[in-house]
Structures are given as structure tokens and as C-alpha cells.
N, C-alpha and C positions, 0 to 999 in steps of 0.2 A: 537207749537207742534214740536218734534225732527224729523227731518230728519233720516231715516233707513240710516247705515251705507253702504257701497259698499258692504261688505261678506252678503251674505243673510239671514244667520240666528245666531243668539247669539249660540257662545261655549257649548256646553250642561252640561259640567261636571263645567263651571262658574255658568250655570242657577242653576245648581243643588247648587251649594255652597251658591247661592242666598236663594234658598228656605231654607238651614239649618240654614241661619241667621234670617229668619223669626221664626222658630223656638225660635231661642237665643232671639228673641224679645219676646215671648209669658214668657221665663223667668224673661225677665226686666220691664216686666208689673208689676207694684204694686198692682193692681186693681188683679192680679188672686191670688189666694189664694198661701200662702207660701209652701205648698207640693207641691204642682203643679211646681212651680217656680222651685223647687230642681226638681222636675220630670224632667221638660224640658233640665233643662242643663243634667242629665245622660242620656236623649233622644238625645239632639244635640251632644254630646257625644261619643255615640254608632252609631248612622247617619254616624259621619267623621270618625269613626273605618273603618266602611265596606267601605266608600266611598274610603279610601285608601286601603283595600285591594281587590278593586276589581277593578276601573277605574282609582287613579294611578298608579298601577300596569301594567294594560294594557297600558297607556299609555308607560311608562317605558320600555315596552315590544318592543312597538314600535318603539319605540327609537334606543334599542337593537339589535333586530334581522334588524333593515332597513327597514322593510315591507313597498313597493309601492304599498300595495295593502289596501290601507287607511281605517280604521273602520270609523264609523256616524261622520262628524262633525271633525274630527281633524285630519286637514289639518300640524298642527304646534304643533305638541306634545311637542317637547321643550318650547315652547312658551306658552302653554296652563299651562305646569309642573311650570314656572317660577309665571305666573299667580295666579294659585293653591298658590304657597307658601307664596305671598303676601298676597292673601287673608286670608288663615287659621292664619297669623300671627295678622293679622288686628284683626281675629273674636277672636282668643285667649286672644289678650288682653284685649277686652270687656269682652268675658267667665268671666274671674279673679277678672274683676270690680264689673259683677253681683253675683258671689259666694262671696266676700265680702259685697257685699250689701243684701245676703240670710244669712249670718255670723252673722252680726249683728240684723236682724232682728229674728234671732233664736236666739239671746241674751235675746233682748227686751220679749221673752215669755216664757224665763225662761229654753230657752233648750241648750247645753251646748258639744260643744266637744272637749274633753278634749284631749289633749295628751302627752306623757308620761313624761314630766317636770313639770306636772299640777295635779298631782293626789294627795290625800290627804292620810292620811294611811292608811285608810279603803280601799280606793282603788287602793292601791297599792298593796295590800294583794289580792284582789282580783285576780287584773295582771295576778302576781305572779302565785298564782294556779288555774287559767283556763290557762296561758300558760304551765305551767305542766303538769297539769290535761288533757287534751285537747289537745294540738296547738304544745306542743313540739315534738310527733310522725310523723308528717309532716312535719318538718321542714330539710331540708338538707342543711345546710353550703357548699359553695363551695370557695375556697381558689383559687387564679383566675391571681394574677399577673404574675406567672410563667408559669402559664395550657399552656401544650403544642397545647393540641386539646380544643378552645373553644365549653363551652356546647350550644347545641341549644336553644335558649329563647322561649318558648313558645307566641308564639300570644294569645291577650284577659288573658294572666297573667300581673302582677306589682311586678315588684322586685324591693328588698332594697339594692344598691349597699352601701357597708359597707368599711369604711375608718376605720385604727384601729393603733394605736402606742403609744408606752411609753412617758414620761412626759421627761426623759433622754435620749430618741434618737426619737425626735419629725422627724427627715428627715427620718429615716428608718421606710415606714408606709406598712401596708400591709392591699392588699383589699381583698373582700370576697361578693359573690352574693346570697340573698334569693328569692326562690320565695316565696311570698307570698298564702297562699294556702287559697283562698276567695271562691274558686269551693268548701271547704270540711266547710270551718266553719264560712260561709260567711261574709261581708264588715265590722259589725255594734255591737259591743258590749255594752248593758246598761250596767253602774257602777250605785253602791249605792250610794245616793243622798238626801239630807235635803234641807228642807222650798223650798218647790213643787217644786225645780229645777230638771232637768233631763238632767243627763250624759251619755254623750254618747262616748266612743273612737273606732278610726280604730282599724283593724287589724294588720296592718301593725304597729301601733303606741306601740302595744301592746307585739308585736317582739322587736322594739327598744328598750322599756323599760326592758327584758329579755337579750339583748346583751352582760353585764358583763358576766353571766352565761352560753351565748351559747356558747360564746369564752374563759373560762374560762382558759384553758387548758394554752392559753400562755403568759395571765400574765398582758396584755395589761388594760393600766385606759383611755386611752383616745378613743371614739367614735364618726365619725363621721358618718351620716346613711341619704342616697337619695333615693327617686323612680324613677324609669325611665319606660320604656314598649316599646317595639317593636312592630311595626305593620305588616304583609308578604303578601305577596300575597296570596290570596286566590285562584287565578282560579285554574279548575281542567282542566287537559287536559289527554283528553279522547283517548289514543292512538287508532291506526286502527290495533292493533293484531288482526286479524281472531278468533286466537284460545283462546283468553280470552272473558268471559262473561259479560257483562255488568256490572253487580256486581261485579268481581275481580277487574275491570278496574276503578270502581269509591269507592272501598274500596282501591284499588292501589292511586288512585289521592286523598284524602281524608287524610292517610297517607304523601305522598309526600307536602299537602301543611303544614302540620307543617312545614316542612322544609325550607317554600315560602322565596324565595328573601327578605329582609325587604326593606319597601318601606318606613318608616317613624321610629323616634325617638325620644318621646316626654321625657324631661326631667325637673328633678326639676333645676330651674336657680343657684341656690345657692351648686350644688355640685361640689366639689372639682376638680378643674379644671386639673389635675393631671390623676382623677379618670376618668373626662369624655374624654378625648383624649384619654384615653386608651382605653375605652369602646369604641369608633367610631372606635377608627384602627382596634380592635378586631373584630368586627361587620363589616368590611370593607367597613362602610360607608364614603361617603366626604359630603361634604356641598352643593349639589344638591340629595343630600336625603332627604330633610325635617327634619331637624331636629327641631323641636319645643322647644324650653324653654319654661317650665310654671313653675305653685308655686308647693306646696309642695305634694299635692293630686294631683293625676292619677285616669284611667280606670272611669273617673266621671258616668260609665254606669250603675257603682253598685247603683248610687243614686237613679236609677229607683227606687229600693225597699229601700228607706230612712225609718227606722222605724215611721211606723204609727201612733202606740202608748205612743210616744212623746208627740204629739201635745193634748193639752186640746177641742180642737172643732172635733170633729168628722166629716167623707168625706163625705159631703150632695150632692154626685153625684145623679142623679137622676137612680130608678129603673127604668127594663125596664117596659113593661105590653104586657100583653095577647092581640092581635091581636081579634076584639070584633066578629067575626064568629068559633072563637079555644076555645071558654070557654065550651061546652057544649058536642059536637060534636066530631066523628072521622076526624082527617085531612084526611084522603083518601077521604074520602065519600065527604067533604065539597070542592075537588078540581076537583071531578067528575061532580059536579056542575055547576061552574063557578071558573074563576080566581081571585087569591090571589097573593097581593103582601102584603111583609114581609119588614119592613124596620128596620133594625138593627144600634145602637141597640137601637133605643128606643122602638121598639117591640123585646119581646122575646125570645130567639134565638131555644127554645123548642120545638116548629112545626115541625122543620124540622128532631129534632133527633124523636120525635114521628111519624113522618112518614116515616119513616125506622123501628122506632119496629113494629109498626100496619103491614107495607108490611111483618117481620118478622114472625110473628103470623095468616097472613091471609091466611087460606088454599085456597082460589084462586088464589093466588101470586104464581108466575112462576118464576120471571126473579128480578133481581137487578142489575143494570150496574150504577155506579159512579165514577166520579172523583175526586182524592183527591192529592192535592199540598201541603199545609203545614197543618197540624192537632195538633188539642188538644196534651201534651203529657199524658194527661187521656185522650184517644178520646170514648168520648159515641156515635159518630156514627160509630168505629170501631168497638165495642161492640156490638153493635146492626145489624150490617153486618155479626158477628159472631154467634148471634143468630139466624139470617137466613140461615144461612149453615147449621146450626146447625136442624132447622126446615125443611131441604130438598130444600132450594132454590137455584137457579141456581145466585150464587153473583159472579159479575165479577166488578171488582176495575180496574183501571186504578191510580196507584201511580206514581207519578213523581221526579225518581231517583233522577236525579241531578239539584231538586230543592236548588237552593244555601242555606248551611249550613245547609240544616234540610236533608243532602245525609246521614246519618247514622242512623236518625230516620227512615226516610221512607223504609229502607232498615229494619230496625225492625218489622215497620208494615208489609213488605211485607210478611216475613219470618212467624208472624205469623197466618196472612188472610192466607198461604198456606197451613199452619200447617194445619188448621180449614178446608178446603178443599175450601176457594174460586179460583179463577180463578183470577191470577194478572198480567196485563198489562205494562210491565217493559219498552220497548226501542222502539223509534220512531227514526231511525238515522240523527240529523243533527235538530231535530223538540223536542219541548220541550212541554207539555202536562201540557197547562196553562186556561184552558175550566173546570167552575163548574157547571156542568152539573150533573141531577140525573132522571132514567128512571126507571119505576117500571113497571111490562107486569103483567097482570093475565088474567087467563081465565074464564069467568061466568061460572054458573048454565045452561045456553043458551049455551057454547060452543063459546060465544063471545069473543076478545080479547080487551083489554082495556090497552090502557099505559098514565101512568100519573107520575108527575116529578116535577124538578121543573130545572131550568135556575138562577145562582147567578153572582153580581158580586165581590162576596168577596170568602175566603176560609170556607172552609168546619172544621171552628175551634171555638169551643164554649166557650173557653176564649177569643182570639181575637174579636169575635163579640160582647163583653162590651165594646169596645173600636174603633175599625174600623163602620165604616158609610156606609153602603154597602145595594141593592136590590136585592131581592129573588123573583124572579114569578114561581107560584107554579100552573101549569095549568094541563087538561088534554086535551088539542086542539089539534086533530090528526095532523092538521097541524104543528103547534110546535115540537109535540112529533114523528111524524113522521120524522123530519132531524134531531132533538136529536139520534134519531135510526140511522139514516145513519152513524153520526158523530163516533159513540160510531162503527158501522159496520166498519168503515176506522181503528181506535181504532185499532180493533182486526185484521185487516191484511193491515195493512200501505204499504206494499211492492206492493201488486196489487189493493189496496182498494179508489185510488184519486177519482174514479168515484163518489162513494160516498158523496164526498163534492162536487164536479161538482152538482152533482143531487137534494142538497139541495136547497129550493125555497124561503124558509121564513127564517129558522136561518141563517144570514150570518156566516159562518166558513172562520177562517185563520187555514192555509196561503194562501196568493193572495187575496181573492173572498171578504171580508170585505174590504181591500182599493181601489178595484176596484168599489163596488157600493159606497162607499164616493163621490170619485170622480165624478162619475153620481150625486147623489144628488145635491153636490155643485155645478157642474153645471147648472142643472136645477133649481137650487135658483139663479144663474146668470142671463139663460136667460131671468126669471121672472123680474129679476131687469132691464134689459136690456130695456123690453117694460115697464119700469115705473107701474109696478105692485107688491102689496105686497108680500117680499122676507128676510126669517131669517133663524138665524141659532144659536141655541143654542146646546153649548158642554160643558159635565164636563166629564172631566176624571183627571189622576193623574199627564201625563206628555204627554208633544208635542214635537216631535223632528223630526218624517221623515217629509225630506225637500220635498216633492212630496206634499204630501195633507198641507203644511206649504205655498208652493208657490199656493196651489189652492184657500186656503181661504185668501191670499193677494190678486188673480185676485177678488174673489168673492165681499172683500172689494173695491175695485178700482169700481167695478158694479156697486156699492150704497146697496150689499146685508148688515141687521143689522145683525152681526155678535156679539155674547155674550159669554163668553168664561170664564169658571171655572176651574181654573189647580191648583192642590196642590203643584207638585211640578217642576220639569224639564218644562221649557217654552223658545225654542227655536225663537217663533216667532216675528221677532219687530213688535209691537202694535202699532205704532204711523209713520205715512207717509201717507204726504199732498198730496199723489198720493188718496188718502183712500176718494170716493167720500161718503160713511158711517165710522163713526172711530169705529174701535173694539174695544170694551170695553172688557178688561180681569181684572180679581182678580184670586186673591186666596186666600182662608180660613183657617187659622192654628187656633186649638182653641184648646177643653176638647177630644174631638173624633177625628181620623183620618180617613180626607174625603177621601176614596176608592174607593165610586161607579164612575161608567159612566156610564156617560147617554147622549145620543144623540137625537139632536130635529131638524126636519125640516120642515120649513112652509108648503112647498107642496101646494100652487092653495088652500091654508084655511084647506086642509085635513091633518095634524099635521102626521107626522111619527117620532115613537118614540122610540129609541132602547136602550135597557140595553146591557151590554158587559161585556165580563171579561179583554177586549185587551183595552190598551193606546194607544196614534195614535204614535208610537214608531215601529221604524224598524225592531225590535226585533221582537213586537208583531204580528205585522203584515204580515210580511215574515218568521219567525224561531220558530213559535210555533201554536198552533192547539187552537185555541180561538174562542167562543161561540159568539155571538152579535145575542139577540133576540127583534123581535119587540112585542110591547106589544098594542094590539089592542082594549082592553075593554075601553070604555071610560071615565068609570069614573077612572080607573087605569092609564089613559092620564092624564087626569087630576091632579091626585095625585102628580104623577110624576113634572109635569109641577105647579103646586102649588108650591111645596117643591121648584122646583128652583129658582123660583121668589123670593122667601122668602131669596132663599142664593144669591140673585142678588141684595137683596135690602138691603146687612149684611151692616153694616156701625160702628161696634165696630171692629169686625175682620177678616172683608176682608183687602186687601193689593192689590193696584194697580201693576199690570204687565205691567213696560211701560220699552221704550228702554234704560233707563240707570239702571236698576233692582235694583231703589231707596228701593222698597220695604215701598212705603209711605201707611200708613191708610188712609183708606176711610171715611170722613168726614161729612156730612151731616146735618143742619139746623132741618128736620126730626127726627122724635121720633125715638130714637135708637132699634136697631133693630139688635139684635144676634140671626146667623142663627139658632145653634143649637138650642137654647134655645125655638125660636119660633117655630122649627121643631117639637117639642117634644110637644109644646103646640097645635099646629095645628091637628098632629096625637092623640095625645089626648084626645082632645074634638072629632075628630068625634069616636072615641071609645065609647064618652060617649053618645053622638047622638045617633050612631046605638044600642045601646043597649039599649037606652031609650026608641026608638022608635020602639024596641021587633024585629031588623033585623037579631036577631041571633036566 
């Protein structure tokens, strides 16, 4: 077993590179279906977009300004930046290996992308007039070798930098910059196609073949044509003017980051070397910016949406289904009850917007207080909040502005929940408003009050929930909903409202008061181990980084506590040290769904305490934002819970060991294979079909 190194804990923004090559591995699996495959790499793709425009950047920043006043974990920003560029070089050239290995195998099935040296006359006609037809209104030539003020490059675009010269004055060449405009007529063009083949060409490819004619004017037969793409900093910084409002300030920074420093520049290897010196000096980049060589395709994010209707097998992802007490029944009524949990998505994500219309419609309903981070951009529980206002309800939203890149959606949701008359929650200063929390109050027939809710750990987004892995308890336990009430009370006046989260008993809220009882728990699973008594600790969440509760559950391991550990992504902690009187076993799971929930487990003297969360054990989360972690007491919903994780403890196709050199090896086993998802889906499933068999509904 390896030795932890002297630094305490792995670089965070390496763990994180780590986990995007896990990723890249879910591409190079044979064994997952060919969409998938393409899906993955425009996932791992879009992953390393933001990851540079948000944590190289920072780093960068750091660099920059000198700040002694060091962020999480990086102590050696130059060192961490030099790091970063080996590795994304390293994962690049795999990237290129597996899109030719996804190349070829979209050969073999007859699918076909063509580009514009490749077309036949039918479809060259075609080209032709959809780029007419279409594609030429968008298009603006920019003529570039002389431009005295280079233009701004847009971030998340791909331009075709254009090499152009006569056949008689091959030295006198003149460049020229397209964007490609994939926002208005996006990535993916079918061509006409015989004997069951299916063509397909870029956009971009579709411009080059159009080049004689966009440039006609001067005359020019020779083309040369590359992609490149600029990546900028995204952070927004949020000045302290007094006299501007929250919304001017983050419609002001939102603005300002098109503008971001470029932190990266990914180009195709093969362009004219002329052309890209020019473009770097222009860019006023050097060679501690990342500059990436790749092949000829960029922006691989668009692949996410690789046409579907290519492929001759249809997506046998599995539906979700009906939660087996929601088929019949009001969801209010059936949460007045007893407690539900919701596990997305292989249960349905419907519940939960029909208990917002039911509270909408229910003339005892008084109150709606929710929170909402990233949303549907159809959001039907927006809608449904509207038709509460709408029906005289007192609806109060807590929206969270400068959730990164959705600050201009949220900003539209707000503007219209106000329009409608609800009550919106905008600015907590310095605290980010990351708790999915939902309170419903009515008043009986009796003159009694009643509140009932639910606690998530995923977002309040009903496409995302086909695809994110997330718990939803949907109670009405005055205790529960009682520090829901408080949290949501702090909500509404942060400036003198802390008492509020002080006063909460059962929901742990950050900031503070959830890593403060951590720490109590892992302790007392210490001193258990201490007197040679049974002592565990089961955690999933998405990412581990604060070094405080990092260095508690190494004393805890040193104890003999069994410590078990599910991280999707960021894992700070070394796993492996023969100080470790129990070895921590951690994985992580990359598959068809992305694992989101946490969940927390501790032995407790045999009495199992069991908490959902919307927080990661991350310094962010923990100190800099207002997060929900509720315990879930029914038992048979313990159970649930703790079933589901054993199932993802005993994945052995695609889990992935977390050890100290972040080999990122699979997990192997002699054992009948065992895929979490898959068995998740089956487990939730058959008791759907149990309770319903056995008339529970």
C-alpha cells in the first residue's frame, strides 16, 4: 500500500482532472453503446471548457494579482498551472485516439461525416443552397491581418481562421476570421444519402466549402481554412458599489466576462504556422497559456446533441416510473401521511411539479416558499408557482443570481415570478443560496396549520432529473418542516436572521453548523472504535476537499473506524496509509446517470443516522453558502437509502478505485457483475411492483 505523501491532501483541481479522465474512460469503453461514447467525449469536452474558465483562471488570477491570501489547496499556482497543462495534453491525445476510434466505428454502421472535399453532386447542391438559403445571413468575414483593434473572440464559439492567396503570388496571403454561428443553426447537417448510408457534415465544413464565393470579391483560388476557440475567464466579480443593485452588478459582470482574460487556446495542429503566431500575438497570448494543439474538430460539446436519428438502434435508456404510492392519490394528501422518498431518476420526476399545482389549486394553501438554483429553461415548476399567485397564494422563490452561467436565466425567471406578483429572494451577501428546499403552509377547516415540503439533493430541474441521480424526501414532520421554516425565515432577512439557523435542531444548515456536527459524529465513531466497538462511516457525495473534516476522517481511519466512501468527482483525500489501522475504501462511479445525491451514513451505538444534503464536504459548501442536510428517520426510508448504497458499493463494472496515485483503475471482482445503476433501477423497481401487488397503495 502507498505511503501518503508529506502535502496532506491531493491538488484539487488535479483530482478534478482526474475524475474528467474517468469520464474520457466511459468513452473508450467498447462495451457502452456508440452515442454514448460520442456523448461522453462532448461531456469530457464541455467538463475542461468550464474547468478552464473558472479554476484556471483563478489560478491565473493568483498568479497575477500575488494574493497571500491563498484559496483551497493551492499553495503553488504556478506549479499546479504547469501540472494542468501536462495533463490536459496527456488526456488530448487519448481524446483524438478515441474520436478516431468513434470515426471508425460510425463507418462500420454505415454513418458517414462528410466534409467538404467529400461531397458528391447532390450534395454539393445541397451545400450550396442551405448556405445561401440559411447560413449566409450570419456570417460576417472579418479581414484580420492588418485590423488595428482586434475583435473580441467570443467564448464557447469556434472560428475558422481562413488562409487565402493567388496561385501567382503564393507569399502574399491574406487571413480572415469566421465565427461560426452553431448558437443560430446548430453543429450537425444531414446530406442526401443512398444504400442505407447516412451523411452527415459540420457546420463549419459547410462554410469552407462556400469560401470561393464568400470571398469572391478578391479573386483569390487558393484556401487554406483551421478551427481554433478561445476559452476566458468566467468569474464574475461582484463589485461593492453601494449604489448599484444586485442585478445591475451581475448584468454588469455577465457582460464584462465575454470580455475574460483568455486562459486557453485550443487549435487545429495543422494550421498554418504563419497564421497561428499571428493569432497568439494578437490574443496576447505566450506559451504558458495552454495552448492546446488538437485535429481538426473543436467545441466536441456540440457532440452532446450528435444526431440521434442516424443510428439504426434506437436509445433503450430505461423509463422512469410512477413512485407505487403516486398512482392513485393526491401527493399533498399522501405526504400528510407519512414520508416519501423520490429517487430520480429512476422514479419519475412528476410528484414533485404536481405538488406545486395541487398547493396551487388548494383553497387551504396559504404560503409557498422554494428554492430554486438552476431550472428547466421550460420550467413547469415555474409555471405552477405562477399559477399560485395567480390563485391568491402568498409564493416566495428564493432564486440564486449568480448561480454560474444560468446568472442571466435566473435573472429572467426573476423578472417574471415578479411580474406575476410573487415575492423573489435575490441577495444574501458573500453566501450563495444552494439549499433545495420546498415549504407549503395551509390552514384547515379546524383553523389548524399544517406545512408539508419536501428536502432534495439535486436541482429543482425536470430535464436534468432524466439524467442526474439525486433524493427527494418529501415529508410533513413538523420537525423537519419546522427548520425548513426557519431556514427559509434567515432567507427572508439574512442581515439580522442567523438566529434562525442557530435555532434549527434537526435540518443541519450551512454555513458553519453542518461541519461542525460532522465533526461531532466522526468523532464519536472514533471514540467507539477506540473501546474496540462496532464503528462506520458511509459518505457519498460529489466531491471532498475541505482539509478540516479530510484530516478528521484520516484520525477516524488511524482509529480502526470502517470508513466507505462514494465521490464522483474532486477527491482530495489520500486513501491509502499504513498509519490506516481500517483502509478506506473509496470509488467512484461514472456511468449512464450522473451521481449527484449525498448521502451520509453513521453507525451510531447500531442506531444508523442517515442524512441527505444538497452540500459536498467542500469549503465552499460548507462556509459560503446556505445548504440544507436533512436527516431521514423512517425506517424503512433508512433502509432504502442504505440498500441503494451497498448496491453502489458492490458496483464492480463501473466503479473506479480512488487510491493515492488517481490510477483511476476498475474495480474487478470474481463476483457476478454488478452495475449500480442498473441494479438500482431493478431493486426500486420490483418493490414498486411488491407494494403494489400487495394493494400498499
Amino acid at each position: 500500500m502507498s505511503e501518503s505523501p508529506k502535502h496532506k491532501t491531493i491538488a484539487r483541481d488535479i483530482s478534478w482532472l482526474s475524475f474528467n479522465a474517468r469520464v474520457l474512460q466511459e468513452a473508450a469503453d467498447n462495451s457502452v453503446p456508440l452515442r454514448e461514447r460520442i456523448r461522453f467525449l462532448g461531456i469530457f469536452s464541455n467538463n475542461l471548457d468550464e474547468f478552464f474558465r473558472v479554476r484556471v483562471a483563478t489560478l491565473k488570477r493568483m498568479i497575477q494579482f500575488g494574493s497571500k491570501a491563498r484559496m483551497h489547496l493551492e499553495n503553488n499556482p504556478q506549479q499546479i498551472i504547469d501540472e494542468i497543462q501536462m495533463t490536459v495534453l496527456n488526456q488530448q491525445g487519448e481524446f483524438n485516439r478515441i474520436w478516431e476510434e468513434c470515426l471508425a466505428e460510425l463507418n462500420k454502421q454505415k454513418i458517414f461525416l462528410r466534409n467538404e472535399k467529400e461531397l458528391n453532386a447532390e450534395q454539393q447542391e445541397l451545400v450550396r443552397t442551405y448556405y445561401e438559403e440559411e447560413v449566409s445571413s450570419d456570417i460576417i468575414p472579418l479581414m484580420i491581418e492588418n485590423i488595428p483593434v482586434f475583435p473580441m473572440l467570443r467564448d464557447k464559439s469556434i472560428f475558422l481562421a481562413v488562409v487565402m492567396w493567388k496561385k501567382e503570388s503564393a507569399f502574399h496571403k491574406k487571413y480572415a476570421l469566421i465565427e461560426i454561428p452553431s448558437r443560430v443553426h446548430g453543429r450537425f447537417k444531414i446530406l442526401p444519402s443512398g444504400n442505407e448510408e447516412k451523411h452527415i457534415i459540420l457546420l463549419e465544413d459547410v462554410i469552407r466549402y462556400n469560401l470561393p464565393d464568400i470571398f469572391s470579391y478578391f479573386g483569390y483560388d487558393h484556401y487554406q481554412s483551421h478551427i481554433f476557440k478561445v476559452t476566458r475567464d468566467a468569474e464574475i466579480d461582484i463589485d461593492d458599489d453601494l449604489s448599484t443593485n444586485i442585478i445591475q452588478k451581475i448584468e454588469k459582470g455577465v457582460k464584462n466576462r465575454r470580455k475574460g482574460k483568455p486562459v486557453r487556446f485550443v487549435y487545429d495542429r495543422e494550421m498554418d504556422p504563419g497564421l497561428l503566431e499571428y493569432l497568439v500575438r494578437r490574443l496576447n497570448l505566450s506559451k504558458k497559456d495552454n495552448l492546446i494543439p488538437g485535429g481538426r474538430i473543436h467545441n466536441f460539446r456540440h457532440f452532446m446533441d450528435f444526431p440521434d436519428d442516424v443510428f439504426s438502434e434506437k436509445r433503450k435508456r430505461n423509463k422512469p416510473f410512477d413512485h407505487p404510492l403516486m398512482t392513485e392519490r393526491r401527493v399533498s394528501d399522501l405526504i400528510q401521511e407519512k414520508d416519501i422518498l423520490l429517487h430520480f431518476p429512476y422514479h419519475s420526476f412528476t410528484p414533485l411539479i404536481d405538488l406545486l399545482r395541487e398547493a396551487a389549486f388548494d383553497p387551504e394553501v396559504t404560503t409557498i416558499k422554494i428554492t430554486c438554483y438552476r431550472l428547466a429553461s421550460q420550467s413547469k415548476i415555474i409555471n405552477a408557482l405562477i399559477n399560485a399567485v395567480r390563485n391568491g397564494k402568498e409564493v416566495i422563490v428564493m432564486i440564486e443570481l449568480r448561480a454560474r452561467f444560468e446568472e442571466e436565466a435566473n435573472i429572467e425567471w426573476k423578472n417574471r415570478l415578479e411580474e406575476e406578483g410573487a415575492r423573489v429572494l435575490v441577495e444574501i451577501p458573500h453566501l450563495k443560496v444552494h439549499s433545495k428546499l420546498c415549504l407549503i403552509r395551509k390552514r384547515t377547516k379546524t383553523n389548524t396549520i399544517l406545512q408539508y415540503g419536501f428536502v432534495s439533493t439535486g436541482n429543482l430541474n425536470e430535464k436534468t432529473a432524466r439524467i442526474y441521480a439525486d433524493h427527494c424526501l418529501l415529508t410533513s414532520n413538523p420537525k423537519i418542516m419546522g427548520d425548513v421554516n426557519r431556514i427559509f425565515h434567515f432567507l427572508e432577512q439574512p442581515k439580522t436572521g442567523l438566529h434562525f439557523l442557530k435555532d434549527c435542531r434537526y435540518v443541519l444548515p450551512s454555513p458553519h453548523f453542518v461541519k461542525k456536527e460532522m465533526l461531532r459524529l466522526i468523532e464519536e465513531e472514533i471514540k467507539q472504535a477506540r473501546k474496540k466497538k462496532p464503528a462506520s462511516i458511509i459518505l457519498k457525495m460529489n466531491s471532498l476537499s475541505d482539509e478540516v473534516l479530510i484530516a478528521k476522517l484520516e484520525d477516524a481511519a488511524k482509529a480502526g473506524v470502517e470508513i466507505r466512501l462514494i465521490v464522483r468527482g474532486i477527491f482530495c483525500l489520500y486513501s491509502e496509509n499504513k498509519k490506516y489501522l481500517s483502509p478506506i475504501r473509496a470509488i467512484s462511479i461514472v456511468d449512464e446517470y450522473l451521481e449527484h445525491a449525498r448521502v451520509w451514513v453513521f453507525h451510531n451505538k447500531g442506531k444508523q443516522k442517515v442524512y441527505l444534503s444538497s452540500a459536498d464536504w467542500m469549503l465552499r459548501n460548507l462556509e459560503h453558502r446556505v445548504e440544507a442536510t436533512c436527516p431521514v428517520w423512517h425506517p424503512e426510508l433508512k433502509q432504502e437509502l442504505i440498500d441503494i448504497l451497498n448496491i453502489q458499493l458492490g458496483d464492480n463494472v463501473k466503479a473506479r478505485r480512488l487510491d493515492n496515485e488517481l490510477s483511476n483503475d476498475y474495480i474487478r471482482t470474481e463476483k457476478k457483475k454488478v452495475r449500480s445503476q442498473v441494479e438500482t433501477y431493478k431493486f426500486l423497481h420490483k418493490k414498486t411492483l411488491t407494494q403494489i401487488e400487495t394493494g400498499r397503495h
